[in-house]
C-alpha positions in Angstrom: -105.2 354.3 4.0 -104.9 357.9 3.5 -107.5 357.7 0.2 -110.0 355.4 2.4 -110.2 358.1 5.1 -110.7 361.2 2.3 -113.5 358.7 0.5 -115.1 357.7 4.1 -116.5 361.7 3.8 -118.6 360.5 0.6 -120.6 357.8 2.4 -123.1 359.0 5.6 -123.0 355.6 7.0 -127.0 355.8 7.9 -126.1 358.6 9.7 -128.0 361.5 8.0 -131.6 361.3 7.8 -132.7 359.8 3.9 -134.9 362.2 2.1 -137.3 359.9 -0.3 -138.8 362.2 -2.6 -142.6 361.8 -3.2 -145.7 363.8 -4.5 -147.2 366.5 -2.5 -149.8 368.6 -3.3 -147.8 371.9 -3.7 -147.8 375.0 -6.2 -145.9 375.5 -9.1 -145.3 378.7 -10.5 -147.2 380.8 -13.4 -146.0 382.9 -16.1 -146.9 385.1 -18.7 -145.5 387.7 -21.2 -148.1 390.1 -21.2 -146.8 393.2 -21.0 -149.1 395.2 -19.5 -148.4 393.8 -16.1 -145.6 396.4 -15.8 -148.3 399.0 -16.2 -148.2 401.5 -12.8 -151.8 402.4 -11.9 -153.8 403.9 -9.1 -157.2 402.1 -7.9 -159.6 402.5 -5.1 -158.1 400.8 -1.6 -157.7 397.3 -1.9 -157.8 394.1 1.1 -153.9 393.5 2.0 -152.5 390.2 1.1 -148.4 390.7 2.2 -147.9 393.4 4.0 -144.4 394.8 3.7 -142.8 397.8 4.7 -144.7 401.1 5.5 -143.6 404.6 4.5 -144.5 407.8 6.0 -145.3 411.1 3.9 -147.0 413.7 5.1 -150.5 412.8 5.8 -150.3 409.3 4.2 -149.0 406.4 5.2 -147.3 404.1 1.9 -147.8 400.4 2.8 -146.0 398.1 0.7 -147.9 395.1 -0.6 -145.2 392.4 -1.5 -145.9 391.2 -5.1 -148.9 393.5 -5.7 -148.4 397.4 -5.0 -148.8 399.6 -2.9 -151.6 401.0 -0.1 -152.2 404.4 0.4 -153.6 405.9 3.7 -155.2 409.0 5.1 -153.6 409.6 8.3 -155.0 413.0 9.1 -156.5 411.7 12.0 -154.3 408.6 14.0 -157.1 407.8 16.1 -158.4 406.7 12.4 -156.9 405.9 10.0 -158.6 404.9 6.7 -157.4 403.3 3.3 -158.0 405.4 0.4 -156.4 403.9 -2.5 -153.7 402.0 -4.0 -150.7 401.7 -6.8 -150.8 398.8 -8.2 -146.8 397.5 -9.0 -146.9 394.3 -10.1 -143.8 392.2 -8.7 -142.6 394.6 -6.0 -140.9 393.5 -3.0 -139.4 397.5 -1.6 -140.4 400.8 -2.1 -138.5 404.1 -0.7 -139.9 407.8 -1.2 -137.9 410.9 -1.4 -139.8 414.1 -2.1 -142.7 413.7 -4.5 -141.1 410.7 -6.0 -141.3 407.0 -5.0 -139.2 404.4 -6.4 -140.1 400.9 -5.9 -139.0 397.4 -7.8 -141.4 395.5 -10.8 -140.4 392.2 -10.5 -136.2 393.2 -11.9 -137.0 396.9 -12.9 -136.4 399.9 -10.9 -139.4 402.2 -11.0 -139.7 405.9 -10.2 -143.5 407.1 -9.6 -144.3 410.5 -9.1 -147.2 410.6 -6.3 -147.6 414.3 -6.3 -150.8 413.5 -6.7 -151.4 410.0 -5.2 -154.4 409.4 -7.5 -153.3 410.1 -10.3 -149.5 408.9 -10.3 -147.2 408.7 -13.3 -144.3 406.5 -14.2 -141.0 409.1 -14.5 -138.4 406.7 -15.3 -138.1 402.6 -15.4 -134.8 400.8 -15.6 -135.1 397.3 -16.5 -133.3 394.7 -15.1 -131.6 397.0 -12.5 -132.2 394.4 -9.9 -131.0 391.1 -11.8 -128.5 389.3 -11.0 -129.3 385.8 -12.0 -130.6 385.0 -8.6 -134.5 386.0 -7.9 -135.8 388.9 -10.4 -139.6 388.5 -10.0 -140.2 385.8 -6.8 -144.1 386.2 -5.7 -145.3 385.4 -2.7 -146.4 381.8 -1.7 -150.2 382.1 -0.9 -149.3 379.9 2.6 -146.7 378.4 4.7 -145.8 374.7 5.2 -146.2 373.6 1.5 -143.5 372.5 -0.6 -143.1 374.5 -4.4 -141.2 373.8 -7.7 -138.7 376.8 -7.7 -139.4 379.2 -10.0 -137.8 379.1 -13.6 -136.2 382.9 -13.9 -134.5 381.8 -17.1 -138.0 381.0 -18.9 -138.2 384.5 -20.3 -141.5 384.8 -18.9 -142.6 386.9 -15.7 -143.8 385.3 -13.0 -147.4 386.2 -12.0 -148.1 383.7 -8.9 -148.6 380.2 -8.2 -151.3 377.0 -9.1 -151.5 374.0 -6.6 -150.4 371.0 -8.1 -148.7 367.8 -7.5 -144.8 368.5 -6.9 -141.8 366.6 -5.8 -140.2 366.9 -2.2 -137.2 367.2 -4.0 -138.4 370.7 -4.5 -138.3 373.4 -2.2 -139.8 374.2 1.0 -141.9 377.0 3.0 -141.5 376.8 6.3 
């Protein structure tokens, strides 16, 4: 009797909702080993695509792009400000800046930029994989919401550089 009752916890009895997997059009992530994607760079100001966290230093405002980099704007004048330029860090998610020296994530690594001189920064130190942890080194952004994805692969060796649409299971994961 007692083995019927633990086994009973096995079975749902119709009572949970049955998930048939079936093809959607979803996206399925893209990779790459080029290694110049971990190249730091400034470039003239750029359309936002996920905006993330801002950071205030002196007369410029740091906007995080998630994925792509970072903003830069002039904010001499509140009433208006304007975008002047942008880093582009490939795989960042976080940025923080402490003096003249901004450190941000590249998909696992820990970066530090010097932004003495915002347009012309330089990479002081990188430490790779100081954010992995077998869980999500390098996740990009899904370009919407309400689409189903095949999970990324972070054990492919490759770096993630965004997403294709394509046909993908329900049995993959969701974006709300």
């Amino acid at each position: 009797m007692i083995l019927a009752v633990l086994l009973s916890s096995c079975w749902d009895f119709g009572t949970r909702p049955r998930n048939n997997p079936r093809t959607v059009l979803g996206y399925k992530p893209t990779y790459t080993n080029d290694s110049s994607l971990f190249r730091i760079q400034t470039m003239g100001p750029q359309p936002v695509k996920f905006a993330g966290k801002i950071y205030v230093k002196d007369n410029l405002i740091f906007q995080n792009d998630i994925g792509w980099g970072v903003h830069i704007i002039d904010n001499s004048n509140p009433a208006a400000a304007n975008r002047i330029g942008f880093i582009r860090v490939l795989g960042n998610s976080e940025m923080s800046i402490k003096g003249n020296y901004m450190y941000v994530n590249s998909f696992s690594d820990l970066v530090v930029i010097d932004v003495s001189n915002w347009q012309n920064v330089t990479e002081v130190k990188r430490m790779k994989n100081a954010f992995y942890a077998g869980g999500s080194p390098n996740f990009m952004p899904l370009p919407e919401h309400g689409v189903y994805f095949e999970c990324p692969d972070y054990y492919t060796g490759g770096i993630q550089t965004g997403w294709v649409k394509d046909s993908v299971s329900t049995n993959f994961c969701y974006n709300p």
